[in-house]
C-alpha positions as CSV (number, residue, x, y, z in Angstrom):
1,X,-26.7,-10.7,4.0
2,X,-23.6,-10.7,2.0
3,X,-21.9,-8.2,0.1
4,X,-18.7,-7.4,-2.0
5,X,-17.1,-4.9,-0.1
6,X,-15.2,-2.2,-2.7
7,X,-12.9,1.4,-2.5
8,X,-10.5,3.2,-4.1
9,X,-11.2,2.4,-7.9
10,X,-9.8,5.4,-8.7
11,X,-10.3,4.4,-12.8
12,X,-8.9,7.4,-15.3
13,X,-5.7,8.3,-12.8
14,X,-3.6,9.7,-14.9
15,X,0.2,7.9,-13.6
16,X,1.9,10.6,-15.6
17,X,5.3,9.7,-14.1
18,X,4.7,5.9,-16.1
19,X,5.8,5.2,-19.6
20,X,2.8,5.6,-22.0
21,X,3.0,2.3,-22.7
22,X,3.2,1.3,-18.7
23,X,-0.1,4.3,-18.3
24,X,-2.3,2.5,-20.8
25,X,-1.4,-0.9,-18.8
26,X,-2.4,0.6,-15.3
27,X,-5.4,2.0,-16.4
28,X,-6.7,-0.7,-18.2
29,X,-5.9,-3.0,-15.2
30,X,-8.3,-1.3,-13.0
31,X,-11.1,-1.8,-15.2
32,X,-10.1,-5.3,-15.1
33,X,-10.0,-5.6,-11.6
34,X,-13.7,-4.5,-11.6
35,X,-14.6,-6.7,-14.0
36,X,-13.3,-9.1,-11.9
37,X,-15.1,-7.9,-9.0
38,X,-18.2,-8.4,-10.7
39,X,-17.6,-12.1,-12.2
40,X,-17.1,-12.4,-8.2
41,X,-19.7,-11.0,-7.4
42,X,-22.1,-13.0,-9.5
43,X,-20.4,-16.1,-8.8
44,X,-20.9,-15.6,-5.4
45,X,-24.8,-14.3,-5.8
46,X,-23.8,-11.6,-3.1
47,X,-26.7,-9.4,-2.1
48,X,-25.0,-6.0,-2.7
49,X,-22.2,-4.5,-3.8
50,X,-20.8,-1.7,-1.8
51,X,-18.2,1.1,-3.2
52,X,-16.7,3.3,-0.3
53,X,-16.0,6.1,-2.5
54,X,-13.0,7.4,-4.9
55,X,-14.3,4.9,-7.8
56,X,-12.8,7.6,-10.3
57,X,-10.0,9.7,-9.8
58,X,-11.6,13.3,-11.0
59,X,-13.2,16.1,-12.4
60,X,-12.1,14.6,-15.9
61,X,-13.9,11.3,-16.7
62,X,-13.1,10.0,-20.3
63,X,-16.6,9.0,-22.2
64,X,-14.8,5.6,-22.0
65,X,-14.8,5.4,-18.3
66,X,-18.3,6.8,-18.2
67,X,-19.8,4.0,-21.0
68,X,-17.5,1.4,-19.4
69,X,-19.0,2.0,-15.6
70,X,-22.7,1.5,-16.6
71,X,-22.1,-1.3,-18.8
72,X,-20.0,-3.3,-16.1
73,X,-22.4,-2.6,-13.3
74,X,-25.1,-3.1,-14.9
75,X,-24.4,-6.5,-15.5
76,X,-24.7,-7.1,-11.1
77,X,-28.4,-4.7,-11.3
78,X,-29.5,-6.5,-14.0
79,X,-29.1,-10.0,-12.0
80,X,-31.1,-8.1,-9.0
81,X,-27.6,-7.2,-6.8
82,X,-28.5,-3.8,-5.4
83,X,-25.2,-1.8,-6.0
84,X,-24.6,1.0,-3.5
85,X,-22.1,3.7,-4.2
86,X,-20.8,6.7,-1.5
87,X,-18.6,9.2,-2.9
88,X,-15.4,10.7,-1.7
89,X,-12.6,13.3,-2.1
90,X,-11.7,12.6,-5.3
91,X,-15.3,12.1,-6.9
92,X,-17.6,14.2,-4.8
93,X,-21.1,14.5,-5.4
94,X,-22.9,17.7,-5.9
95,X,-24.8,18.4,-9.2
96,X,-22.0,19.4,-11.0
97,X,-19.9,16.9,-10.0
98,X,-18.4,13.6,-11.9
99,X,-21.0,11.1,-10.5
100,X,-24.2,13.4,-11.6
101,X,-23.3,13.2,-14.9
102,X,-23.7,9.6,-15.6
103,X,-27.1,7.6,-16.5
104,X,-26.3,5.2,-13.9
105,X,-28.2,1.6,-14.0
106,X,-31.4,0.7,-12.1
107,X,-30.8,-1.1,-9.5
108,X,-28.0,1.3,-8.3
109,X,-28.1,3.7,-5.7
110,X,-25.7,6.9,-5.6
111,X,-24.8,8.6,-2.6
112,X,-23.5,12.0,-2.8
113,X,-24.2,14.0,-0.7
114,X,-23.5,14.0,3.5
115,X,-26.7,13.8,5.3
116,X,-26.9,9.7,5.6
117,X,-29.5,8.0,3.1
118,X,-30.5,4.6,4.5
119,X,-30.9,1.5,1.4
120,X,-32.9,-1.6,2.4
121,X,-31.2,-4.7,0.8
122,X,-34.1,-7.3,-0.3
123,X,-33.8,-11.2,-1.7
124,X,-36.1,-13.0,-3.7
125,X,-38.6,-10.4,-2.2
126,X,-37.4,-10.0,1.4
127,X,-35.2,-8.0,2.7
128,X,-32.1,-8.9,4.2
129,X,-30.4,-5.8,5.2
130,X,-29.8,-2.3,5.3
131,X,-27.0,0.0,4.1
132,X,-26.6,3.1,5.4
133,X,-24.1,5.5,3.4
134,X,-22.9,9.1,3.3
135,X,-20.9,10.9,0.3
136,X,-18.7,14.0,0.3
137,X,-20.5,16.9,-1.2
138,X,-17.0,18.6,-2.1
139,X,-13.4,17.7,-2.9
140,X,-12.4,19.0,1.1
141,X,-15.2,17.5,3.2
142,X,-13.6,18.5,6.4
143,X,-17.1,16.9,9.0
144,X,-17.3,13.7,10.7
145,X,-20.1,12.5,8.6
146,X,-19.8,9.5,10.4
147,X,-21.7,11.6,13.5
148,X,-24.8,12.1,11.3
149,X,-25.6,8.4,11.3
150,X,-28.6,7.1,13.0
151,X,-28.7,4.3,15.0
152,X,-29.8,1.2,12.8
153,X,-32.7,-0.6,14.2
154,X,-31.4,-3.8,14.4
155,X,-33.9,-6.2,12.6
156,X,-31.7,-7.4,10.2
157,X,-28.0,-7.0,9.7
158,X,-27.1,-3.3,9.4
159,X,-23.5,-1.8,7.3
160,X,-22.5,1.7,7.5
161,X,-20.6,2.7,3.9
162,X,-18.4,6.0,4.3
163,X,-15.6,7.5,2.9
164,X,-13.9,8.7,6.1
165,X,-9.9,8.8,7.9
166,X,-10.6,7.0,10.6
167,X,-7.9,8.7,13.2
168,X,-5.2,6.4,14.3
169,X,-5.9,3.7,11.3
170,X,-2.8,2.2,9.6
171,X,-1.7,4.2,6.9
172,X,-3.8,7.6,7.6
173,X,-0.5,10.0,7.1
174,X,-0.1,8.6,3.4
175,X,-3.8,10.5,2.5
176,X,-5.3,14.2,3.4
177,X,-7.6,14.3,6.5
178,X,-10.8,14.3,4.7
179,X,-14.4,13.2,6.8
180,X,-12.0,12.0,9.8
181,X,-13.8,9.7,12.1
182,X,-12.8,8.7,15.4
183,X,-12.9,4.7,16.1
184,X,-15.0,4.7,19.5
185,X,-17.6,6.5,17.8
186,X,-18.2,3.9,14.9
187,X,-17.3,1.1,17.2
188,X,-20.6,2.4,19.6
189,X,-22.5,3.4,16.4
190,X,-24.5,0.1,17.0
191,X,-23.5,-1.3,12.6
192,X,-23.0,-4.5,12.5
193,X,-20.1,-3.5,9.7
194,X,-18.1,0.0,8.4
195,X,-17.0,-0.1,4.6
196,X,-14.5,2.1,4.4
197,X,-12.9,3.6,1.9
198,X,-10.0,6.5,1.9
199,X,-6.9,5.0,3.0
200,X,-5.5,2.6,1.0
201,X,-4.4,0.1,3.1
202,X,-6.3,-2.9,3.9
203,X,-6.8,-3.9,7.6
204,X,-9.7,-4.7,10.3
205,X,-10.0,-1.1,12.0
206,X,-11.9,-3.1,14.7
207,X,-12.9,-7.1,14.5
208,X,-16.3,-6.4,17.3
209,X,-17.8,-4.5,15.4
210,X,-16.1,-5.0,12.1
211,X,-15.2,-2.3,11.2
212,X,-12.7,-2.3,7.4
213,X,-10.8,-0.7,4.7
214,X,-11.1,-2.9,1.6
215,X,-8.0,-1.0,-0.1
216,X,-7.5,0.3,-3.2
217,X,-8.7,-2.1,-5.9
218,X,-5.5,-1.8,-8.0
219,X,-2.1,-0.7,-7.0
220,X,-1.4,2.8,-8.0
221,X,2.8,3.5,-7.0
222,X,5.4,1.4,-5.6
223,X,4.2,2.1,-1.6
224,X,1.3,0.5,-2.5
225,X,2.7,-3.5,-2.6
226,X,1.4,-6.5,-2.5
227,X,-2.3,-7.6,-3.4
228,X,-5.3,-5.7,-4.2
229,X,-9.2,-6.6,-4.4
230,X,-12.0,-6.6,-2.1
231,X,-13.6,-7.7,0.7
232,X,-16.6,-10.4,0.6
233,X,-18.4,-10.5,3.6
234,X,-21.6,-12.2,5.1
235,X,-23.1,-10.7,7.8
236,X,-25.4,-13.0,10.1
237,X,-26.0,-11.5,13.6
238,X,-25.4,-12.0,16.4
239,X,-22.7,-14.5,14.7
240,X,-19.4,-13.2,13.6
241,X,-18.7,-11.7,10.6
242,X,-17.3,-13.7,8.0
243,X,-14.8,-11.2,6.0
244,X,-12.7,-13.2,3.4
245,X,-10.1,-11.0,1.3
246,X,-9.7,-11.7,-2.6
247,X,-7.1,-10.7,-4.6
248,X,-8.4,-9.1,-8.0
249,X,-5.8,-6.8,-9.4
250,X,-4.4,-7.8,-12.1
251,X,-1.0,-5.7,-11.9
252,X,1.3,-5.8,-8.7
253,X,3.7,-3.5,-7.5
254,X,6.6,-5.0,-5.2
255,X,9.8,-3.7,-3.8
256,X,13.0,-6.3,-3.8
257,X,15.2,-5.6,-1.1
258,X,19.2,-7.2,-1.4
259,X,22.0,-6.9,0.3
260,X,25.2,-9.7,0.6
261,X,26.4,-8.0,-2.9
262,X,30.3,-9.0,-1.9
263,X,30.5,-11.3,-4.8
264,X,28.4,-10.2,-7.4
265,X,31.4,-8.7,-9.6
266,X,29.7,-8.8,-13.2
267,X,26.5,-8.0,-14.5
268,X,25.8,-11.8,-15.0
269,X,26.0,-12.6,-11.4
270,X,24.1,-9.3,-10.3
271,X,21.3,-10.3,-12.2
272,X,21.5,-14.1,-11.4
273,X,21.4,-12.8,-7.3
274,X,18.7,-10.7,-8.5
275,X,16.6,-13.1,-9.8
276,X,17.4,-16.0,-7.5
277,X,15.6,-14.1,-4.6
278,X,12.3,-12.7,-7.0
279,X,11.8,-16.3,-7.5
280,X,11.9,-17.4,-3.8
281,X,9.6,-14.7,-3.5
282,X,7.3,-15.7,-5.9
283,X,7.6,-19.4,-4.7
284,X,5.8,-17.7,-1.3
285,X,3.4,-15.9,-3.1
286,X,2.9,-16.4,-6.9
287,X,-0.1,-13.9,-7.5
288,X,-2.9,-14.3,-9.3
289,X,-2.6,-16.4,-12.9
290,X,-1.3,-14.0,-15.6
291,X,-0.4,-11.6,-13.1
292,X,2.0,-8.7,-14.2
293,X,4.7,-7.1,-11.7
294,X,6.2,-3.5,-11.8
295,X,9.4,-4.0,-9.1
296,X,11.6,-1.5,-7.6
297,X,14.9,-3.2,-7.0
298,X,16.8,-1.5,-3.5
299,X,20.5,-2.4,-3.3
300,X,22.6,-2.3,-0.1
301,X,25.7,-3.0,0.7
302,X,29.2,-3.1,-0.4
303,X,29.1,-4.4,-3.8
304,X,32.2,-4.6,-6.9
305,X,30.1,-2.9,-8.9
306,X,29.5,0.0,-6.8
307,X,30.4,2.4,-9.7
308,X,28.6,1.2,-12.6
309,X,25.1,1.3,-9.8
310,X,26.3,4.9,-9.4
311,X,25.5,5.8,-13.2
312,X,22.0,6.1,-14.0
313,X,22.6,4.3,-17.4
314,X,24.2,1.3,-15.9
315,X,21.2,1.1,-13.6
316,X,18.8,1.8,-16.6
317,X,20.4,-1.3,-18.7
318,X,20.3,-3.4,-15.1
319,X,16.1,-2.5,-15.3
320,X,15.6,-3.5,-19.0
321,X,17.5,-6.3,-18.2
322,X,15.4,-8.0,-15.4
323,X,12.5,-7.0,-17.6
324,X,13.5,-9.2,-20.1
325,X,14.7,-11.8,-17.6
326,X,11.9,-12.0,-15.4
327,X,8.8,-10.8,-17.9
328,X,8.2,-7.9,-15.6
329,X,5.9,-5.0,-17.1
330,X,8.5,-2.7,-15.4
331,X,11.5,-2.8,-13.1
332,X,13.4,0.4,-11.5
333,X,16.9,0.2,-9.5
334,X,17.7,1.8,-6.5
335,X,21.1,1.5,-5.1
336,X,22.0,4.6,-3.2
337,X,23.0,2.3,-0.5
338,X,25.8,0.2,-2.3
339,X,29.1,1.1,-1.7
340,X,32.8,-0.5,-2.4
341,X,33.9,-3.3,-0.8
342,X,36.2,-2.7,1.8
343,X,39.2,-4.0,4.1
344,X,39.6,-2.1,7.3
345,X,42.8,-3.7,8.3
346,X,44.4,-2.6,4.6
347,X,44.2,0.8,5.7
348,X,44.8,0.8,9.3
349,X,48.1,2.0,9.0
350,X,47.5,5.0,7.2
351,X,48.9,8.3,8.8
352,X,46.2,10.5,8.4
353,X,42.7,11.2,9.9
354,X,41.3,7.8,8.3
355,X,43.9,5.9,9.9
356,X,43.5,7.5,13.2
357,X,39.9,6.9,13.0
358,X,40.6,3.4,12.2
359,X,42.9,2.4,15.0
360,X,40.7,4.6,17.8
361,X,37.4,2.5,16.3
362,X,40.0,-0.5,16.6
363,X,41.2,0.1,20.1
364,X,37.7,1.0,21.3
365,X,36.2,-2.9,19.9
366,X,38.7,-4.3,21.7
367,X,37.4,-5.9,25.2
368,X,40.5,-5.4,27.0
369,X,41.1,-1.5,26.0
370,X,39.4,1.7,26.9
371,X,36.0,1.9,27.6
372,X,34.4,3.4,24.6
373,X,31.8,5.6,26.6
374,X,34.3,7.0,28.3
375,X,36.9,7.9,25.7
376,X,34.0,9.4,23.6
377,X,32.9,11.2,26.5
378,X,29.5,10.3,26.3
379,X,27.4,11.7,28.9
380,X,24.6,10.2,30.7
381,X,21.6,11.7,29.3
382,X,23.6,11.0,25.4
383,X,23.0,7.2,27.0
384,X,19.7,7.8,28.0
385,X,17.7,4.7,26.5
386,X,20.1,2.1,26.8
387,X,19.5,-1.0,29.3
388,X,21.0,-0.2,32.9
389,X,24.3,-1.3,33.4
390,X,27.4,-1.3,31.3
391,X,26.5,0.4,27.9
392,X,29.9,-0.8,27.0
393,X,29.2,-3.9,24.6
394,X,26.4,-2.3,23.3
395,X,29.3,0.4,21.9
396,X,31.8,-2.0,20.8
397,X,29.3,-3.5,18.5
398,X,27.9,-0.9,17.0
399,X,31.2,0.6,16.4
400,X,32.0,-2.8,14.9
401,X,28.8,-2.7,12.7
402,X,29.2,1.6,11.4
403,X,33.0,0.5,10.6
404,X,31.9,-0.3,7.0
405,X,30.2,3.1,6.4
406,X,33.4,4.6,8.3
407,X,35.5,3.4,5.6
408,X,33.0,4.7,2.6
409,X,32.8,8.0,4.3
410,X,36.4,8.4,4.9
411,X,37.9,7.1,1.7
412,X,38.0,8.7,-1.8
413,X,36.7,6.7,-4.7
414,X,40.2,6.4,-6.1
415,X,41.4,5.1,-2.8
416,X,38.4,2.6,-3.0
């Protein structure tokens, strides 16, 4: 059996903190990221196609989104792949809810409520496998739905499709607890696969079973980085599972982080350093043909231009900039970790409480002076943590490595 393994659509999200121009963009590269899942899915002459819930983002579904959904899958019934569809949180079943009001395909099963429904998978007249799937009935769904599933019967290879948190699973603090599962009991549920959906980040929950989260199909903010798509999968017990991950979304969202600012003194050579390390980047991992970026720039470090980063139009010009420069759909700065570029030893002999500072951080670096745990007093359980022995060098280089952020704390601008 093998199946395109899908979650998270989320198509008609608003991204109301976007430009209108940058909304429109997003939205329309979901849809395009589906359609992409179904040229996949055809090329591939997959079996199935399996959506683990959250394929629109709400109670409001534009007739757009409702037109464009049974067109597009109708195009994978139509060639005889059975598409199977769970709902979640965000588009729970129920007969008023989103999913009831569409005049879905044939060839499509819908999902939507939590007592499990089982969906044999056939093939030129046999069948080849079963799904089994359960949907959230409301917006809270607060039971382990994945306890109501029955032990397959083993004949032919068996998948489990739920929209669940799966306690313990990488990224479950970034989403509500909504149908949480616990691992041991879909490991010893006897599926040969889980397709998950709910949190957005893609990973193997378990490899024996398999148990996955596809991710989201499309990127939705700037924590959600680096590519998006789906899972194809073939399923041919007792043999492994073959689970191959393709990127389909046509957007990206990426976070640039740079530091080693000392020399970067004009706008030039901040955005020459810039783009000098989005293209090494790139080099690594180019994306998919066409592919559009939204990057979030972090700063760090002493830097000349500290004070024009600190002025949100100087940071606004730097953005529109490295749109221009590197054809990005959208590029935001964040430097609240620039600061000037300082010389301890230029202000060592200061006589105030800077300059004492200085020379006791000095003194305390030094191999041959005092012993910086005991002239800051620092008391055993304050050490607690620290390999046994003489905490000592461990001080004097962290002392040497704070000295920087010392000296921004300490000094006025105009001292700067």
């Amino acid at each position: 059996m093998r199946f395109l393994h899908l979650a998270d659509l989320h198509l008609d999200t608003s991204f109301a903190t976007r430009s209108a121009s940058v909304r429109e963009r997003l939205r329309e590269a979901t849809r395009r990221a589906l359609e992409a899942a179904v040229q996949l899915a055809l090329r591939e002459e997959v079996d199935a196609v399996l959506i683990a819930g959250d394929l629109f983002d709400g109670e409001r579904l534009s007739f757009y989104t409702e037109r464009y959904l049974t067109r597009t899958l109708g195009q994978l019934t139509s060639q005889g792949i059975h598409v199977v569809y769970v709902t979640g949180n965000h588009d729970p079943g129920g007969p008023s809810g989103p999913a009831a009001r569409i005049g879905w395909p044939e060839g499509m099963t819908l999902i939507s409520e939590p007592e499990p429904r089982q969906v044999p998978i056939h093939r030129d007249g046999g069948l080849v496998g079963r799904v089994t799937g359960a949907g959230h009935g409301s917006s809270r769904e607060s039971d382990d739905l994945s306890a109501r599933f029955p032990h397959p019967q083993g004949h032919v290879p068996e998948v489990a499709l739920l929209h669940t948190q799966v306690v313990g699973a990488r990224g479950e603090g970034d989403h509500d607890r909504y149908a949480p599962s616990e691992l041991s009991r879909l490991r010893a549920s006897g599926f040969d696969y889980w397709a998950l959906g709910h949190i957005h980040v893609r990973q193997a929950v378990s490899t024996d079973p398999a148990i996955h989260y596809s991710g989201n199909l499309q990127g939705r903010h700037p924590g959600e980085r680096g590519p998006r798509g789906g899972l194809l999968v073939e399923l041919a017990p007792p043999a492994a599972p073959r689970v191959e991950f393709v990127e389909l979304a046509p957007i990206r969202w990426e976070t640039l982080e740079l530091d080693g600012l000392e020399t970067a003194s004009t706008l030039t050579a901040l955005t020459d350093r810039v783009r000098s390390a989005w293209e090494e980047e790139r080099r690594a991992d180019p994306g998919l043909p066409g592919a559009q970026w939204l990057l979030r720039v972090v700063l760090r470090g002493p830097c000349p231009l500290h004070r024009e980063l600190a002025t949100a139009d100087d940071r606004a010009h730097l953005a529109r900039e490295l749109e221009a420069s590197l054809d990005l759909l959208e590029a935001e700065i964040r430097a609240e970790g620039v600061r000037p570029p300082l010389d301890p030893a230029s202000h060592s002999e200061r006589v105030d409480v800077l300059g004492e500072a200085l020379r006791l951080v000095a003194a305390l670096q030094d191999p041959d002076g005092p012993s910086p745990s005991a002239a800051l007093e620092l008391t055993p359980d304050e050490l607690a943590g620290l390999d046994d022995g003489d905490p000592d060098p461990y001080l004097r280089e962290l002392l040497r490595g704070e000295l920087p952020t010392l000296l921004s704390a300490l000094l006025t601008t105009d001292d700067a």
